[in-house]
C-alpha positions as CSV (number, residue, x, y, z in Angstrom):
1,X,22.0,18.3,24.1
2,X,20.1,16.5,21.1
3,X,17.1,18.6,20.2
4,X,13.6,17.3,20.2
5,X,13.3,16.1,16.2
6,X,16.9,14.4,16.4
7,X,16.4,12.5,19.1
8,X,12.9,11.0,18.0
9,X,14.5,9.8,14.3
10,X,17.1,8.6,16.5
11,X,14.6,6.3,18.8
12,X,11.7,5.7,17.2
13,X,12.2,5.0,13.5
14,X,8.0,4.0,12.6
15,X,6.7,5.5,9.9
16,X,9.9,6.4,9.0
17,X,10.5,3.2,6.5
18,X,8.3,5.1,3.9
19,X,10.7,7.6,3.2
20,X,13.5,5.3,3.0
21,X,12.6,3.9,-0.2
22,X,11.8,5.6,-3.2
23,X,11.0,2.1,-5.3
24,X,8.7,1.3,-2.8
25,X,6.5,4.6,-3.1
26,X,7.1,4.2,-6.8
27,X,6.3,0.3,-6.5
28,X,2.8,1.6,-4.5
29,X,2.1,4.1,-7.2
30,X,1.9,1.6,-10.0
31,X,0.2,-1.0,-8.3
32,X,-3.0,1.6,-7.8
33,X,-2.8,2.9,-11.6
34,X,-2.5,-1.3,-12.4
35,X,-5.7,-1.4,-10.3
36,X,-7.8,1.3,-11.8
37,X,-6.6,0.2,-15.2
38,X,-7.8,-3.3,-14.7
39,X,-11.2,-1.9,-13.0
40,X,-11.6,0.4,-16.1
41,X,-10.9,-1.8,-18.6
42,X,-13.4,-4.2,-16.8
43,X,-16.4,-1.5,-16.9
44,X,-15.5,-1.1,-20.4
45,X,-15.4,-5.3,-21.3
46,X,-19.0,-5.2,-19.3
47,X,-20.4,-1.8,-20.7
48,X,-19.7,-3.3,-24.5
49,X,-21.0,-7.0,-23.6
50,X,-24.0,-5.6,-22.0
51,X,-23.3,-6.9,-18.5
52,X,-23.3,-5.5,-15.0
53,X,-21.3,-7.1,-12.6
54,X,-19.9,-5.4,-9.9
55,X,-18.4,-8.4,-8.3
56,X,-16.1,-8.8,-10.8
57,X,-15.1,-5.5,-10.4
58,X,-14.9,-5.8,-6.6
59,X,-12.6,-10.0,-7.1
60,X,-10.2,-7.8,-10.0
61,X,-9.6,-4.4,-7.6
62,X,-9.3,-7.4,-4.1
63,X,-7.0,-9.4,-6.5
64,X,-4.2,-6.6,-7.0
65,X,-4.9,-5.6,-3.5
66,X,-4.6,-8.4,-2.1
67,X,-0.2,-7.9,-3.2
68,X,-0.4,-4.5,-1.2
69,X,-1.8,-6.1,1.6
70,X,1.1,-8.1,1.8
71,X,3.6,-5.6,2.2
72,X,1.0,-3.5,4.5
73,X,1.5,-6.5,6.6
74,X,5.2,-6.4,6.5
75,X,5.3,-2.6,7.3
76,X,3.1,-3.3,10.2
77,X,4.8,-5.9,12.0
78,X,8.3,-3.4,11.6
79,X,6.3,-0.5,13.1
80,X,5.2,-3.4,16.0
81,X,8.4,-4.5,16.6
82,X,10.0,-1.1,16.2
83,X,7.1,0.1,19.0
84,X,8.2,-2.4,22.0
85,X,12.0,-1.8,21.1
86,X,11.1,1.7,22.7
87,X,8.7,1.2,24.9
């Protein structure tokens, strides 16, 4: 007999995407240091000019978001698909 943990990474693989690639937690990683480096140096362009514009900051962080979404979306539909494969 299969115990418990085997037979659930056996059946029901969601979530378990995550783990399988390092370049993608290293890919997810850089894109948030990329976004807090662009908001930063944003504050810093404003802070020096003067200016207070926290729309900017919001259109710059949505921007390089916008690339995470993407995959997000791709994850999603996996874990969706992998779902009714077990159901």
């Amino acid at each position: 007999a299969k115990s418990g943990t085997s037979r659930v990474l056996e059946t029901c693989p969601v979530g378990l995407e995550q783990f399988l690639s390092s370049k993608r937690v290293r890919d997810t990683k850089s894109n948030r240091r990329e976004v807090i480096r662009l908001v930063l140096m944003e504050q810093w362009r404003q802070r020096t000019a003067g200016v207070n514009d926290p729309e900017q900051l919001a259109r710059l962080s949505l921007m390089k978001s916008a690339e995470a979404s993407v995959v997000a979306q791709k994850r999603g539909k996996f874990q969706e698909m992998a779902k009714k494969m077990h159901e």
